[in-house]
Every structure is written in structure tokens, then in C-alpha cells.
C-alpha positions in Angstrom: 211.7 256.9 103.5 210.5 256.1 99.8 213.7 255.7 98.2 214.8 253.9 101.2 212.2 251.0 100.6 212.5 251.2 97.3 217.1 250.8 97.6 215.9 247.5 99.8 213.4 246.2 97.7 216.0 246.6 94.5 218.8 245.0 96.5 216.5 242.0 97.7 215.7 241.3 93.8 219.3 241.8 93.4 220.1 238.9 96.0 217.3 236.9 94.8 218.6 236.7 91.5 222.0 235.3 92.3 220.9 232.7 94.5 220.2 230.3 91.2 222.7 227.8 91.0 223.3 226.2 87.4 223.6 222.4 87.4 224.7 220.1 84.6 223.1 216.9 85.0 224.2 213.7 83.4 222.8 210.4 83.2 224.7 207.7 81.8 223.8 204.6 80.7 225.7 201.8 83.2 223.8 197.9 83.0 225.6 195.4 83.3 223.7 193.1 80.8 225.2 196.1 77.7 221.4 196.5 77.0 220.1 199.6 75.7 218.6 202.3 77.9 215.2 204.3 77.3 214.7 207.4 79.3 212.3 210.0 79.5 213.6 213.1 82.2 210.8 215.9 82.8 209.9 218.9 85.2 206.7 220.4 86.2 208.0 222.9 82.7 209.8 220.9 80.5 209.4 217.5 78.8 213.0 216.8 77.5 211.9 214.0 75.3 212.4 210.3 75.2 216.2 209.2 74.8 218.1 205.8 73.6 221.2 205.5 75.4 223.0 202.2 74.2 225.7 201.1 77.1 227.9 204.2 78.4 226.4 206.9 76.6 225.3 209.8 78.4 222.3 212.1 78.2 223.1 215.4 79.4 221.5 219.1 79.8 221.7 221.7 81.9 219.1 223.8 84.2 219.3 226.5 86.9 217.7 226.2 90.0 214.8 228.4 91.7 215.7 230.4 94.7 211.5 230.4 95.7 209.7 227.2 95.1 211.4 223.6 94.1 213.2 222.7 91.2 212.4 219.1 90.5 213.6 217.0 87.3 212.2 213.1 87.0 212.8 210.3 85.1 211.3 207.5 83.8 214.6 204.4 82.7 213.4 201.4 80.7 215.8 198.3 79.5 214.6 194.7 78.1 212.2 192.6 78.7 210.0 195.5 80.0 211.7 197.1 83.4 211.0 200.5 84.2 212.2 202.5 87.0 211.0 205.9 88.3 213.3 208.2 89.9 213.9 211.7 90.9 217.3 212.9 89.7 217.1 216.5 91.0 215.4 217.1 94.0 216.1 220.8 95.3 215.2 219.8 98.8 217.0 217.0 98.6 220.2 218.2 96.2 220.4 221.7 98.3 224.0 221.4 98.3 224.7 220.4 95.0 226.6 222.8 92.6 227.7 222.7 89.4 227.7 218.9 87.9 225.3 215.6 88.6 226.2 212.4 87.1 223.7 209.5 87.8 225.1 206.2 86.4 221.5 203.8 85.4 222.4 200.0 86.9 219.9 197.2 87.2 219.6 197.7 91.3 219.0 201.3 90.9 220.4 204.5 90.3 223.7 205.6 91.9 225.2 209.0 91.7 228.6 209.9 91.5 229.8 212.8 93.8 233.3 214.4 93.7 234.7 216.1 96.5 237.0 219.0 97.3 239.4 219.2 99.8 
């Protein structure tokens, strides 16, 4: 009975394990006005720093996802004369069936992400 627990528990792990899913998120810098973009992107775990993006250059890194708990990545954008916009560009509850690559273009109106399909 021992080692059959102990097979189950090791194969659970196993399962566990493979159930992150990497994702390669991009954010690229889309106003309209060609102003310069300031962002800041963090997790509960990591800070990734405070980026300039000048008009259609992208900030990009990559992160796997946790099979128990939430991953979560936020950002802060800021452009001239002071705007500043909060949102979250991962959302594991939200982004469930995301896989692979993200790519969030930054406009004045908001955020809008780009989403390719497969037939």
C-alpha cells in the first residue's frame, strides 16, 4: 500500500509540474501622438524595472505560469504631459487560455491586445 501512495503522490508532482505554461509577453509602444512611453511591469516577485520605449519599440520578457495560486504581471504606462495608466497584462484567471505569446500594443484609449488564431 506504501509504495502505492507513494507511485501516486510521484506522479501527481509529475503532472503538477507540466501544467506551467511559458508565455512571452510583449508590450509595444503604439500612441498616436509618436510620444515616448515609460513603463514599469511587476509581480507579486519580480520588479522588472522602469523602461523607455520611444514609438514602436517593444519591451519583452518571458515568465512561466503557476499551476497552484495566480500568476499576475502589472503595469504602470506613462506618456506626456503626465498620463498614467494602470493595467494588468497577465491575469491567470483571466489569460487561462493563453499559451505561448502576448503582445499588448499601449494607445492613448487604453491597452489592446493582439490575439492570433489557429484554425
Amino acid at each position: 500500500m506504501y509504495l502505492f501512495l507513494k507511485s501516486i503522490v510521484l506522479l501527481s508532482m509529475f503532472i503538477l509540474a507540466r501544467g506551467n505554461i511559458d508565455i512571452n509577453m510583449n508590450i509595444e509602444n503604439g500612441l498616436e501622438g509618436k510620444e515616448d512611453l515609460n513603463i514599469q511591469c511587476k509581480s507579486k516577485d519580480n520588479d522588472l524595472g522602469q523602461h523607455l520605449l520611444h514609438i514602436n519599440q517593444i519591451f519583452h520578457w518571458s515568465f512561466g505560469t503557476r499551476v497552484i495560486g495566480k500568476t499576475l504581471f502589472f503595469c504602470s504606462f506613462q506618456w506626456e504631459n503626465g498620463h498614467l495608466l494602470y493595467f494588468d497584462v497577465y491575469d491567470q484567471k483571466r489569460d487561462i487560455e493563453l499559451s505561448g505569446d502576448c503582445h499588448w500594443y499601449i494607445h492613448k484609449d487604453g491597452p489592446c491586445r493582439y490575439e492570433r488564431y489557429y484554425n
